[in-house]
C-alpha positions in Angstrom: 167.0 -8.2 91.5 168.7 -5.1 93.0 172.3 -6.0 94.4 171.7 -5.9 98.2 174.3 -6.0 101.0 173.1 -5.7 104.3 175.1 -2.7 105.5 173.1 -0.8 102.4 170.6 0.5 104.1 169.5 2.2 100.5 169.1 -1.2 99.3 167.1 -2.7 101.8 164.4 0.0 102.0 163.9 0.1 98.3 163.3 -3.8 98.7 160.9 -3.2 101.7 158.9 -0.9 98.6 159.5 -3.3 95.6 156.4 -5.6 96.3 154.4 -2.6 95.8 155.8 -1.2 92.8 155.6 -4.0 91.5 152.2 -4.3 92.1 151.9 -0.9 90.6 154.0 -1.6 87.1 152.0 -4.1 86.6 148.5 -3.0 87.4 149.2 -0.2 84.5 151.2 -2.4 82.3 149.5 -5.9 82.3 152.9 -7.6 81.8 154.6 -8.9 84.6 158.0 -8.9 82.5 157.3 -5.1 81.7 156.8 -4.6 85.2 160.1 -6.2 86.6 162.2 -3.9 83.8 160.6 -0.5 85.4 161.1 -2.0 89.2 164.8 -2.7 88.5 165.3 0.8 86.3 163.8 2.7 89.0 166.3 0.7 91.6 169.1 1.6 89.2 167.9 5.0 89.4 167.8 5.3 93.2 171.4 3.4 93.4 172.6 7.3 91.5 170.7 9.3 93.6 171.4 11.1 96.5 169.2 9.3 99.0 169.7 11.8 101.8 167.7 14.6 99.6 164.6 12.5 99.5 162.3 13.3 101.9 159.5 10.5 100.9 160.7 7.4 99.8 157.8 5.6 98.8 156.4 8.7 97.0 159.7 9.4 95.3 159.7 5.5 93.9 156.1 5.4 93.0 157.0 8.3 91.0 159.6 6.9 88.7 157.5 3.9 88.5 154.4 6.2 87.2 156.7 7.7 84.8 158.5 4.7 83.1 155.4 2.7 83.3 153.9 5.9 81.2 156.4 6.0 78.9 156.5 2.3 78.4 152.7 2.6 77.8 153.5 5.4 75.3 155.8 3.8 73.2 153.6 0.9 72.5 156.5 -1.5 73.4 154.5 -3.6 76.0 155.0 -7.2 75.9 152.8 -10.2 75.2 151.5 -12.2 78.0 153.4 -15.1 76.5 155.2 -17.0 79.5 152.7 -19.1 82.5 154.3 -16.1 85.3 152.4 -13.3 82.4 148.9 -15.2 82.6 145.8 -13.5 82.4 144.1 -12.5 86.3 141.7 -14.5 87.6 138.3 -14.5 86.6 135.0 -15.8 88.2 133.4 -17.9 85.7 129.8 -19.7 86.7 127.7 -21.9 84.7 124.2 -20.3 83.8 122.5 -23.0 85.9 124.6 -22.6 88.5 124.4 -20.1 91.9 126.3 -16.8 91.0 128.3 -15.7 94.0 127.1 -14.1 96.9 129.4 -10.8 96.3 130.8 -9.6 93.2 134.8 -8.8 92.9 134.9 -4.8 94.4 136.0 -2.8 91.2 139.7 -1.7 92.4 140.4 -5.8 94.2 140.7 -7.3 90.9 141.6 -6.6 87.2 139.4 -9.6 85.4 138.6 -9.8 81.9 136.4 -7.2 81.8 139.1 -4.6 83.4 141.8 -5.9 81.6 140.1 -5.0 78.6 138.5 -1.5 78.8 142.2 -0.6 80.3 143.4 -1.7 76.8 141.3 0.8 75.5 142.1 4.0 78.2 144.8 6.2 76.8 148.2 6.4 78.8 147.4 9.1 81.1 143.9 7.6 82.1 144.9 4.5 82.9 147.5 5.5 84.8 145.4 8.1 86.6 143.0 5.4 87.3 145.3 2.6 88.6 147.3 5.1 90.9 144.1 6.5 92.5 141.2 3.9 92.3 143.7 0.9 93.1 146.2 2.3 95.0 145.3 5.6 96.4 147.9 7.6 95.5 146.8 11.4 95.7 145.9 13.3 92.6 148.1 15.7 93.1 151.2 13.7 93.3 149.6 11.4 89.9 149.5 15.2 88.2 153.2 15.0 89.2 153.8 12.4 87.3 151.4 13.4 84.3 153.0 17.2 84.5 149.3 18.3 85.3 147.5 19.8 87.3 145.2 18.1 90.2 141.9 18.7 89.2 143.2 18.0 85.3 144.0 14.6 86.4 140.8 13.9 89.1 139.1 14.4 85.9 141.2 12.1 84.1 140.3 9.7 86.4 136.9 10.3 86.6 137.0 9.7 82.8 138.7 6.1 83.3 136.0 5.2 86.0 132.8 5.9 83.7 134.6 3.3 81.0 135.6 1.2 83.5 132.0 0.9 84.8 130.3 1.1 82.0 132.0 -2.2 80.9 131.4 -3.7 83.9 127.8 -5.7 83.9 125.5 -7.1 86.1 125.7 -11.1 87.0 122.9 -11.5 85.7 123.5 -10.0 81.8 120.1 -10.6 80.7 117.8 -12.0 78.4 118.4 -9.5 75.2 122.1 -10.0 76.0 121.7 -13.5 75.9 119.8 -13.7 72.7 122.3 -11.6 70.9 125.4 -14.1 72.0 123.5 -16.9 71.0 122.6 -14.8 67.2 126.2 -14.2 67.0 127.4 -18.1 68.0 124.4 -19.2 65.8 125.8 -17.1 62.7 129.5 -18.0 63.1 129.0 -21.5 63.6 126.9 -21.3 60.4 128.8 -18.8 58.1 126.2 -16.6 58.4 128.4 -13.1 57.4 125.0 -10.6 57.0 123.8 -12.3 60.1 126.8 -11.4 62.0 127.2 -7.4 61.0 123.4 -7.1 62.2 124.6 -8.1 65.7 128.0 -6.6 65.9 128.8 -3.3 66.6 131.1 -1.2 63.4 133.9 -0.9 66.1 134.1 -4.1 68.1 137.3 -5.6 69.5 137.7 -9.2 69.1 140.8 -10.0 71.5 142.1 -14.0 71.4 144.5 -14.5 73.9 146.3 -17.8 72.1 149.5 -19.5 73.2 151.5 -17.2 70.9 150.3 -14.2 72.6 147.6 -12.0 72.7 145.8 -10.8 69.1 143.2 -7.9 69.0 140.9 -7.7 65.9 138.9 -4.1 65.4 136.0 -3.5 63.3 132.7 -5.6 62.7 133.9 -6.9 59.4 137.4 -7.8 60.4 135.8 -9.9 63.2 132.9 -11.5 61.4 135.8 -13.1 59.0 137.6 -14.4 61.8 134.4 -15.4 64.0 135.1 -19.5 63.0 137.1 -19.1 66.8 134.1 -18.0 68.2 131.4 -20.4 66.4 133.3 -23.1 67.6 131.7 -22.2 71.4 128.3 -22.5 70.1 128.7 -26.1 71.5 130.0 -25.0 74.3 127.9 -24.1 77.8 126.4 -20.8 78.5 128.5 -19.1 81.5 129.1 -15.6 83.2 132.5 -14.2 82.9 133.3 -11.9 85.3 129.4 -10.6 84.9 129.1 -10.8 81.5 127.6 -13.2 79.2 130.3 -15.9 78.0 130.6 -19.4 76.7 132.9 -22.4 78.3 133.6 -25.3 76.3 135.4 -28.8 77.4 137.1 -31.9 75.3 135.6 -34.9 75.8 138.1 -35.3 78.4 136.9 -32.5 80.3 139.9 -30.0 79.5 138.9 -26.9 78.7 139.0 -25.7 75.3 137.8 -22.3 75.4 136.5 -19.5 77.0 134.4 -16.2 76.1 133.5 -13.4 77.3 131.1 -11.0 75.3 130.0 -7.4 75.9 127.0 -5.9 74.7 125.4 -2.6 74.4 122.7 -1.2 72.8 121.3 -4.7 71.3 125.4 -4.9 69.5 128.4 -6.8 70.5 131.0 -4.2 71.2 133.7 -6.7 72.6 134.6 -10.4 72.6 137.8 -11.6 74.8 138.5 -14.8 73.9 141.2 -17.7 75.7 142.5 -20.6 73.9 145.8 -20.8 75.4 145.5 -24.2 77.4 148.3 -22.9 79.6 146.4 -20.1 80.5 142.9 -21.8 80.8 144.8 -24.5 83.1 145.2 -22.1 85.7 141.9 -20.7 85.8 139.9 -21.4 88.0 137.1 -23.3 85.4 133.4 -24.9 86.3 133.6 -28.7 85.5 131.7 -29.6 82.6 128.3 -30.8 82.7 
């Protein structure tokens, strides 16, 4: 926390913008831990500058937040989502048989599964492009600040993130052929299967298992067809939709959940499964009962 007094009144207008910065560390890094480091280094900066030659103080904060969070994101030193405050965002999940909801999540209100993991995949500068516009409406022109490009470089940037974004976003209903290639792949792991499962995964799909140790990613259709016993296991599980795409829910005999995926699919292939088995995690979810 920044040292506040209450005759500082540096102090207590960077506290009246931490909330969102926050809320903007965290959006881009997907750690709440990262995010509170950048927060406090940019109040550490502000504490050794000159607050009388800033003109715009939200704009001058959100601005050292873009840039630590980028260089944070650059360095590849984000942490795991370990502790129960760095849990993964909430997810709808509905049974198959069950009513889907009236209105799907509105693409910048909430980073779900299926966000959380084509951001993984955007490069520094697009995701960061991406969050600061689409989420929070900062101009592009101040983002190319940040980026040290130019406006229209970084709308297009943006525009870039958006078309991934979407594109891994699916209907709530997934449909049949998604369905039947789910079920291949669940049949085939719970089975051993290996040829079975190359024929219905794509050569560069990302297995990511989000465990109580922290998150693992697997890449490449061989790599995840040898570690796809996680993933059989669900074949007993109950057909459910995961943020709009086609996932299984399973339960202990006490009802606990055990596990839950989420699968994309494209082109008749699996290019990603997200799986949780951290029972931390899938405690605070917000789960179907079983059935």
């Amino acid at each position: 926390m920044a040292a506040t007094h209450p005759a500082d009144p540096v102090a207590d207008a960077f506290e009246g913008h931490r909330d969102r910065l926050r809320a903007v560390a965290h959006r881009v890094l997907g750690s709440h831990a990262d995010a509170e480091d950048v927060v406090q280094e940019a109040w550490l900066r502000l504490s050794r500058q000159d607050a009388g030659t800033i003109d715009n103080l939200g704009g001058w904060l959100t601005t050292v937040v873009g840039r630590l969070s980028l260089d944070v994101l650059r360095s590849g030193r984000t942490r795991p989502e370990v502790s129960l405050d760095d849990r993964l965002p909430e997810v709808t999940v509905t049974l198959d048989d069950a009513p889907a909801p009236e209105e799907l999540v509105a693409l910048g209100d909430s980073v779900g599964l299926a966000l959380l993991t084509v951001l993984d995949s955007l490069g520094p500068a697009e995701r960061l492009a991406f969050v600061l516009h689409d989420v929070f409406a900062v101009p592009f022109a101040e983002i190319g600040d940040i980026l040290g490009r130019s406006a229209d470089a970084t709308k297009m940037l943006a525009s870039r993130a958006r078309r991934k974004v979407r594109a891994a976003q699916q209907p709530a209903n997934a449909g049949r052929q998604q369905r039947e290639v789910v079920r291949a792949f669940l049949a085939a792991a719970g089975e051993g299967r290996f040829e079975q499962l190359l024929e219905v995964l794509h050569p560069e799909v990302q297995f990511t298992v989000h465990t109580p140790n922290g998150r693992f990613v697997t890449l490449g259709a061989t790599e995840v067809a040898t570690r796809a016993r996680l993933a059989g296991g669900a074949a007993r599980g109950h057909a459910a939709t995961v943020d709009g795409r086609p996932g299984v829910i399973s339960w202990s005999e006490d009802g606990t959940p055990l596990s839950l995926l989420a699968f994309t699919v494209a082109g008749g292939r699996i290019t990603e499964i997200t799986a949780v088995v951290d029972p931390a995690q899938l405690a605070l979810m917000d789960l179907p009962d079983p059935v």
